[in-house]
Every structure is written in structure tokens, then in C-alpha cells.
C-alpha positions in Angstrom: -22.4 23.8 0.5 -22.3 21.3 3.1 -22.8 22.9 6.9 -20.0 23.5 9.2 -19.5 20.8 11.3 -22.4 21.2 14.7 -21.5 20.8 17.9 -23.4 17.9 18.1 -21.5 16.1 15.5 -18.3 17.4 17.2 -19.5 16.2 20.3 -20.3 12.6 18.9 -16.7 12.5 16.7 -15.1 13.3 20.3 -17.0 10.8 22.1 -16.3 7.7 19.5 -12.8 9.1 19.4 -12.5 9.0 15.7 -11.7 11.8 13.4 -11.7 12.0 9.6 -10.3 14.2 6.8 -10.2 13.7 2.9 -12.3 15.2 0.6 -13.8 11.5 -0.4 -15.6 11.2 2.5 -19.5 11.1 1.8 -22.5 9.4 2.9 -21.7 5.5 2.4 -18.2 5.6 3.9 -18.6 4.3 7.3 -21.6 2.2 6.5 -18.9 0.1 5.1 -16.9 -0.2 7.5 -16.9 -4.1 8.1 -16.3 -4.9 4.2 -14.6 -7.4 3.1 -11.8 -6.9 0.5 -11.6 -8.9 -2.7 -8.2 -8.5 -3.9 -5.0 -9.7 -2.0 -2.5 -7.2 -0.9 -0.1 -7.2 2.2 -0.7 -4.4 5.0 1.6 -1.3 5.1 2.1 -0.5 8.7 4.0 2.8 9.5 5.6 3.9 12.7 6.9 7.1 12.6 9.3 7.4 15.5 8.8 11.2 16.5 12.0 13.3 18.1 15.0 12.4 15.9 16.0 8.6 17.3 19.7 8.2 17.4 20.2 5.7 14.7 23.9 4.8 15.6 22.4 3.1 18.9 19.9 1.6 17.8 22.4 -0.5 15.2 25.9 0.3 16.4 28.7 0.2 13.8 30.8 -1.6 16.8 33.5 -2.8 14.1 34.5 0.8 13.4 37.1 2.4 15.7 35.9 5.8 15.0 32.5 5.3 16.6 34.1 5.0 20.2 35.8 7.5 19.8 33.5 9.8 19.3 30.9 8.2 22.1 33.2 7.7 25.0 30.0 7.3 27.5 27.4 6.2 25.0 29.0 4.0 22.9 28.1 0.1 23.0 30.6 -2.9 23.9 31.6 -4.8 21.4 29.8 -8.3 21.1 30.4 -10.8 23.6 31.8 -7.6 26.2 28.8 -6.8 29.5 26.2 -4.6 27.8 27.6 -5.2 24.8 25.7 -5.2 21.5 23.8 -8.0 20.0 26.0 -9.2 16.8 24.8 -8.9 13.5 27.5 -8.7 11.4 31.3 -8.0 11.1 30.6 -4.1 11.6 27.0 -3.6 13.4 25.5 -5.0 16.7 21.9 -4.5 17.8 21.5 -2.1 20.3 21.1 -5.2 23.9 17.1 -3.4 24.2 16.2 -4.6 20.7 17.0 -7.8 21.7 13.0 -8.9 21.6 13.8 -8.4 17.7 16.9 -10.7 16.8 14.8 -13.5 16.4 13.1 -11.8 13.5 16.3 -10.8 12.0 17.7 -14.7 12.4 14.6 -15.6 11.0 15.1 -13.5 7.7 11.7 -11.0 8.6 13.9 -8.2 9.9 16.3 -6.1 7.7 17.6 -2.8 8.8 19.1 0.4 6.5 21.0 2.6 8.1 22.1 5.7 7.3 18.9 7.0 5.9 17.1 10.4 5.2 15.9 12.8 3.3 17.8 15.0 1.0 18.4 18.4 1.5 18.9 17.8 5.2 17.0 20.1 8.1 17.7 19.6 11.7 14.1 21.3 12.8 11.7 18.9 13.9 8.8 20.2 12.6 10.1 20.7 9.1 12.0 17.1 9.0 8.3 15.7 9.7 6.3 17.8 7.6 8.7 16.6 4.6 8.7 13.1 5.3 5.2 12.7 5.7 4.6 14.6 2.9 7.4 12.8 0.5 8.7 16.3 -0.8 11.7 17.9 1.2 11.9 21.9 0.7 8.6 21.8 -0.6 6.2 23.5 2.5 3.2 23.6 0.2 2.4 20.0 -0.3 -1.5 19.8 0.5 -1.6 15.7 0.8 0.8 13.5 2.4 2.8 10.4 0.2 0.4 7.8 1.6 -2.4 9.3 0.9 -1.4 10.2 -2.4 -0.7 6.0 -3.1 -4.3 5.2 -1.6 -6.1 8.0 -4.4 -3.6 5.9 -7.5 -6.0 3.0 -6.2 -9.3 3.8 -5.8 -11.7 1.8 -4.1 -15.4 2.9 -4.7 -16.5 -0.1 -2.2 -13.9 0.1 0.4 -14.7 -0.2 4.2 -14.0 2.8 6.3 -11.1 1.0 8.0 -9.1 0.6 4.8 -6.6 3.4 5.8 -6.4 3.9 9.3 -4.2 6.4 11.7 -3.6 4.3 15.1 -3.1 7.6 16.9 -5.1 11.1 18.3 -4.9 12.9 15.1 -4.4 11.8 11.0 -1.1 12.8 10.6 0.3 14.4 7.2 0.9 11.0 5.9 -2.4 10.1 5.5 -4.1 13.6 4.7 -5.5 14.5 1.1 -8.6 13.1 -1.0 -8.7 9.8 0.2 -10.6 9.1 3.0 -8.7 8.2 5.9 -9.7 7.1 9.7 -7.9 8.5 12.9 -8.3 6.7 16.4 -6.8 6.5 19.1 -7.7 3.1 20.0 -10.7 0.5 19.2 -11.8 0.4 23.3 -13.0 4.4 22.0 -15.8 2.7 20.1 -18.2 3.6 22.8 -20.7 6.3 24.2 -20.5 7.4 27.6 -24.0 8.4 29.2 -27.5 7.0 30.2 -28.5 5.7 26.9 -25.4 5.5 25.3 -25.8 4.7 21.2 -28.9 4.9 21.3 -29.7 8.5 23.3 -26.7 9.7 20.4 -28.8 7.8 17.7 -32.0 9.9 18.6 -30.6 13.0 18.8 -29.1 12.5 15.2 -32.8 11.4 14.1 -34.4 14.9 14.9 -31.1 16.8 12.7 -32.9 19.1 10.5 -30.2 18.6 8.0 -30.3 15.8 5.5 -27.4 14.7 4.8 -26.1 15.2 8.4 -29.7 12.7 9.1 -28.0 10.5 7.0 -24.5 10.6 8.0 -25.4 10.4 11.5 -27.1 7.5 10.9 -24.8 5.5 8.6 -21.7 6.3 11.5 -24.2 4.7 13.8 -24.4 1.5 12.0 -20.9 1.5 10.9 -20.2 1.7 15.1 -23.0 -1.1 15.7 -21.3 -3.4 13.0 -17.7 -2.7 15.3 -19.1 -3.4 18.3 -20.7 -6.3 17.0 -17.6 -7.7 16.4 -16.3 -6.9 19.6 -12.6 -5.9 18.4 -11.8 -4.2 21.3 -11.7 -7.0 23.4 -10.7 -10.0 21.1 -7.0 -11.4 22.9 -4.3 -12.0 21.0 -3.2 -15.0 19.4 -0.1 -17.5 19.6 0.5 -16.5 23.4 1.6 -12.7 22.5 1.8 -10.6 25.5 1.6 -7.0 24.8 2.7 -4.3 27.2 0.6 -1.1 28.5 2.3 1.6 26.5 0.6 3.5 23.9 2.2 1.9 20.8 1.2 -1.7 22.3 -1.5 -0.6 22.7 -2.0 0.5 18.6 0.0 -2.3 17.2 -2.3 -4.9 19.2 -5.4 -2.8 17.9 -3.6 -3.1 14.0 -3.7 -6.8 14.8 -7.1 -7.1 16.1 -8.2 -5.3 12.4 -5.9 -7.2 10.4 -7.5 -10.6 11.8 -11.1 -9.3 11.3 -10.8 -8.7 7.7 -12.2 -5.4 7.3 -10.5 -4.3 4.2 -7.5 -2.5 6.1 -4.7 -2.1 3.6 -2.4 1.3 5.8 -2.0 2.1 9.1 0.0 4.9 10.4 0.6 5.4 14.0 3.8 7.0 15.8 5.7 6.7 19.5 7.3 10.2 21.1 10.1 10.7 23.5 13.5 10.1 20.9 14.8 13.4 21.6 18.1 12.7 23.6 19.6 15.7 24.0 20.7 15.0 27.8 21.2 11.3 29.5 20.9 9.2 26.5 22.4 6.4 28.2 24.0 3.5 27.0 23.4 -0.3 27.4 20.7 1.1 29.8 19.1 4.5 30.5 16.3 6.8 28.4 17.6 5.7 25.5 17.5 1.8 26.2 13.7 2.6 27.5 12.5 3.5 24.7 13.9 0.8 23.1 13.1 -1.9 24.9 9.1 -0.8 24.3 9.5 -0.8 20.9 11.1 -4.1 20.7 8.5 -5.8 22.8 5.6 -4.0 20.9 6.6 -4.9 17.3 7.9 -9.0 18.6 4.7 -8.8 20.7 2.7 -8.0 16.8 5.0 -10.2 15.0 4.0 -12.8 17.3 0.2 -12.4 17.8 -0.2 -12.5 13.8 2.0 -15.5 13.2 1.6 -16.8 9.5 -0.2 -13.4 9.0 3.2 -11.7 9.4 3.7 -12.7 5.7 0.8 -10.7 4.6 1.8 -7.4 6.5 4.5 -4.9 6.3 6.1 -2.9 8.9 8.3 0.4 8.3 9.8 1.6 11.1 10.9 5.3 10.6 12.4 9.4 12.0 12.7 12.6 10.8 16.3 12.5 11.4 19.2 11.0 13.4 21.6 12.7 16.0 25.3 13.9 16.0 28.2 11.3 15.5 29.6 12.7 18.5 28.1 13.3 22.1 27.5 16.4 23.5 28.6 17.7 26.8 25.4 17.0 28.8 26.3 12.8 27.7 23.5 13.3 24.9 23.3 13.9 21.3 22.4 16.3 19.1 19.5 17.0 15.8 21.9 15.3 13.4 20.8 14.2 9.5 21.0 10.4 8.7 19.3 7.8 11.3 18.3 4.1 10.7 14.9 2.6 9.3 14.0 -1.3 10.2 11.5 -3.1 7.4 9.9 -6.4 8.9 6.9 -8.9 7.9 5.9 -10.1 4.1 8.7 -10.0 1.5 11.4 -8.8 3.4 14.9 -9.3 2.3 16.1 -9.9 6.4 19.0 -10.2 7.8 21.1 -7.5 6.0 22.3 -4.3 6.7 21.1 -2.4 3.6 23.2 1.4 2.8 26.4 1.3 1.5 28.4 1.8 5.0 31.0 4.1 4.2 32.7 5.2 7.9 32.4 7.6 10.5 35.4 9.6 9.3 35.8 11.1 6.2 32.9 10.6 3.0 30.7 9.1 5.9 30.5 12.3 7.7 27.9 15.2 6.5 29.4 19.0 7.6 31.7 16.8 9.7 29.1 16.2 12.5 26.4 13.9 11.3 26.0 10.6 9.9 26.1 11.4 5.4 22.7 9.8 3.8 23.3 7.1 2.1 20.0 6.0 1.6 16.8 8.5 0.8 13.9 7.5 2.8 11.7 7.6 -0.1 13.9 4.8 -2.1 12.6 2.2 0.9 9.0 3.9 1.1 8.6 3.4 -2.1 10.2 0.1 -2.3 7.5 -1.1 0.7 5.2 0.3 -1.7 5.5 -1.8 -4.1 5.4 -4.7 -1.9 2.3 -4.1 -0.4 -0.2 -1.5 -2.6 1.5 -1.9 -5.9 0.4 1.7 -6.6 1.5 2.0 -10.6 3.3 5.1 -10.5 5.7 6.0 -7.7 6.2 9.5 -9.6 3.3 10.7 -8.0 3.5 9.6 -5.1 7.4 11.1 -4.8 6.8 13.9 -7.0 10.3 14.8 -9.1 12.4 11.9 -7.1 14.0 9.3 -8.6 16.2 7.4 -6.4 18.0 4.0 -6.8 16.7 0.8 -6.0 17.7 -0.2 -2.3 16.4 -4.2 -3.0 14.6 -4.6 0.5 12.0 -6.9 -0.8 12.0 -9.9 -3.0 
């Protein structure tokens, strides 16, 4: 039986900042961590957007009459009105915030679905996440999360460590189960504090009684001289992309930086807080449009730095769930059941509004307060899949779900 975890090792996973779970992690792992992949897939990047993000602001449905009545302070102008929305089509505008985005949706690399979720709707946060990371809704005793579940179809005996990757403090359900998987919270924690730094840590692991924690200790050492080597903290960007100093900047310019060094990464999972709106959502401009605006600037400021390597990467943009049709009282909105998703980078179908649009009145209402699904989450999941893994069977990877074909990606 392999000992419980020391506090020495505890001390050195807290110090490099990097965490691990799956029961394929063994001696080996991190040695690898600089390999070079073979075979040529595009990158699945995930954000999960944490809170319940109101869907019907980020793409307003500004050609239906029914929306403003139901959002007398929230709602968006219609195109071409001050604060208006961004046009996209005949019914939905982009909310003004996204603007950093309307490029990529000109340009064909941005496609948006709204009216997305999961079946079986739940308006708690904890259990909306826990079933979309895991990929089976009502079902609490899931032990692995969908993404980790495609990673274990494919196998990779030689992988680096950095082939599935968790841009944030802990792995979330996602990306927990048998294959191994990395969580950091950025690549500037590659370092040890402390007179002596690596190598004070390195001696201490030399005098471990234990074998295999000897050997482990010393293959995570290498792994972390082999990153530092490369200096992938501090590598700028490229094609003049300015990133901002918020946290999901911070992670997609960190994706980049390991996307560009070739290290094998094939997912990356990584998540941004704060889309609970429940008071003061604000319109054209307030909390709402905040948030927004950072995660319009992060993803254009990605899109940018990786340029032609945007083809070879792509980006889901996801929530638990979306927010009441109508605004409360306090000018906010509340846990509601269909939201939006966005899809961007390689083999996107852009420029579409994907779902099947059906109203705000009448069959496009759910208990006559929430946006209806028309889309299950696990239909474009799977769909982004396919474009970038190829795992060979999306039955296990959405155990007993077979939804229709959305057609996202060419």
C-alpha cells in the first residue's frame, strides 16, 4: 500500500502549486512532462463560467417583443439605439461588453447556442455543477467527471504530464477519475521559495526513507527543472496580444504559453466566478457588463496571441444554468434553467445562432419562468469532442444520453 501522503510532500505540492488526482499517476508521470506528442489533435479548452450567467444578456433575443417586456431595466437596445446590442442577426444582438468578440464571429470562429442545459433541470448551484462536470444529471454518484472519462477511451502510455491540465486552484469534477490530470493555478507557481530553493527541496527528498516517494520526489524535480528550463512563465505573447490582470487572463495566457511549447497538452479546464446576479445586474453597463467585458478581452486577447494556432484549439465556453426570463424586484435575476454556450477556434461552424429559437412566451418558456432547453449541453460537449479528441465512443463518456446532432463543427 502506498504511504499517506507526508507532510513534506504536502509541503512541496503546496509550494510548486500543483495538485494531482487519478489513479494513473505513478512514477514516470511528471518526468514526462516536456514530451512531445506524435499524433495531431486540436486542444479542448473549457471555461466553466461558475454562478448561473444570464444567458439572455449575454446574446439578447432583441427581435422579440416579449423580452422587454419582461426586462424593463435590464433589457438591451435594439441595434443601432445608445447601449444598444451588437447585431448578429434578425432576432439576437451581442451583449455591447462582448464586443472584443464580434470580430471572431465576422470572421466565422465564433458560434453561439443558446438556450442550453441539462435535462432534468435544478436550480441549486452545487448540484447544476456537479452534473455538468460529471455529464450525468440526477445521478450524485458519478465517481469521474465526462472529460476525464474521454482522456481514459485514449490512453497514452507516453504522455507528458501536462497533457490534461486544470488552469485553476483545484482539478475540478471534469477532470477527476483514472486518468491522470494536473491542477495549477498558474505557471509563475513553478518555483520554491527559501534559501536554496529546488535544490534544499531536492535534498530533503534524497534522504526519504521511502522508495518510491525517493523516486517520485525526484522525477517531480526533473519534471520542474525541464519547466523552468523552458521558462514558460515568462515567455510574452505573440501577434501584439495584450492580456489583462484578472485571473482567467491570467489562465488563458498560461494555456497559450503551453499550447506554443508543445508539451503534449490536448484539455484544459479552468473556470471564472462572480455570474450570480441576483441584485444590480445592470444593463449596457454595471456587474453584469463587468464580467463581461473580462471575458471578452481574455478569450480575443487568446484568440489573438495564438493566431494560426487558433485553428488547432477549441474553446467551450459554458454554466450550470441561466437566470429567470423576467427580473426580479431588487433589478436582478433569478437561478433559472436554460443559459447560452459560445464554441470558438478550429472547426467551428461561426457565425450562427445554433438552438432552435422558439420565443419567450409560450413553448419557449419552462414552468413559465425560465428560458425551455432547447439544446442539452452534452449534444455540444460531445460534438467538441469529436472535433478535437475523437474519443470513439461518446456512450461512455455520456453514459445513457443520446441527444441529436447540434452541427457546430464541420
Amino acid at each position: 500500500m502506498r504511504p499517506a501522503l507526508s507532510f513534506d510532500r504536502r509541503l512541496f505540492l503546496k509550494s510548486t502549486g500543483l495538485a494531482f488526482l487519478g489513479l494513473g499517476f505513478a512514477p514516470g508521470f511528471l518526468a514526462r512532462a516536456v514530451a512531445q506528442t506524435t499524433r495531431h489533435r486540436r486542444a479542448l479548452v473549457l471555461v466553466f463560467l461558475r454562478g448561473g450567467a444570464d444567458g439572455l444578456s449575454f446574446v439578447p433575443p432583441v427581435g422579440d417583443p416579449a423580452y422587454y417586456a419582461a426586462r424593463p431595466t435590464l433589457a438591451l437596445g435594439r441595434p443601432g439605439a445608445e447601449g444598444a446590442a451588437l447585431r448578429l442577426d434578425d432576432t439576437f444582438g451581442l451583449h455591447p461588453a462582448l464586443g472584443p468578440l464580434l470580430p471572431l464571429w465576422q470572421d466565422g470562429a465564433l458560434a453561439v447556442v443558446q438556450a442550453a442545459g441539462l435535462q432534468g433541470a435544478t436550480r441549486s448551484h452545487f448540484d447544476a455543477q456537479d452534473f455538468c462536470e460529471t455529464g450525468t444529471p440526477g445521478l450524485k454518484t458519478t465517481a469521474d467527471g465526462w472529460l476525464n472519462r474521454s482522456l481514459q477511451q485514449l490512453p497514452e502510455p507516453g504522455a507528458g504530464a501536462f497533457r490534461a491540465v486544470a488552469l485553476q486552484g483545484t482539478l475540478p469534477r471534469s477532470l477527476q477519475g483514472a486518468a491522470p490530470a494536473v491542477a495549477l493555478d498558474g505557471l509563475s507557481s513553478f518555483h520554491l521559495s527559501g534559501k536554496g530553493g529546488l535544490d534544499s527541496f531536492e535534498a530533503l527528498y534524497a534522504g526519504a526513507v521511502d522508495q518510491a516517494l525517493r523516486t517520485t520526489g525526484q522525477e517531480a524535480f526533473e519534471a520542474l527543472r525541464a519547466t523552468a528550463s523552458a521558462d514558460l512563465g515568462n515567455s510574452p505573447p505573440d501577434n501584439g496580444a495584450v492580456y489583462g490582470k484578472t485571473p482567467l487572463a491570467r489562465r488563458l495566457q498560461d494555456t497559450a504559453r503551453l499550447l506554443r511549447a508543445g508539451v503534449g497538452l490536448e484539455v484544459v479546464a479552468t473556470e471564472m466566478g462572480g455570474w450570480d446576479t441576483h441584485v444590480g445586474e445592470g444593463g449596457a453597463t454595471g456587474q453584469l457588463a463587468a464580467r463581461l467585458r473580462e471575458l471578452a478581452e481574455a478569450l480575443s486577447a487568446f484568440a489573438r496571441d495564438l493566431g494560426p494556432r487558433l485553428a488547432d484549439v477549441t474553446v467551450v465556453v459554458m454554466t450550470e444554468f441561466g437566470r429567470t426570463v423576467r427580473e426580479n424586484g431588487n433589478r436582478g435575476t433569478d437561478h433559472g434553467t436554460a443559459s447560452v454556450m459560445l464554441a470558438l477556434g478550429g472547426g467551428v461552424r461561426g457565425g450562427r445562432v445554433y438552438g432552435g429559437w422558439r420565443g419567450l412566451d409560450g413553448p419557449g418558456l419552462f414552468e413559465d419562468r425560465d428560458l425551455a432547453i432547447r439544446v442539452d449541453v452534452r449534444s455540444v460537449l460531445g460534438e467538441a469532442l469529436q472535433a478535437s479528441l475523437a474519443p470513439p465512443d461518446l456512450s461512455s463518456v455520456f453514459p445513457g444520453f443520446s441527444g441529436s446532432r447540434v452541427g457546430l463543427f464541420g
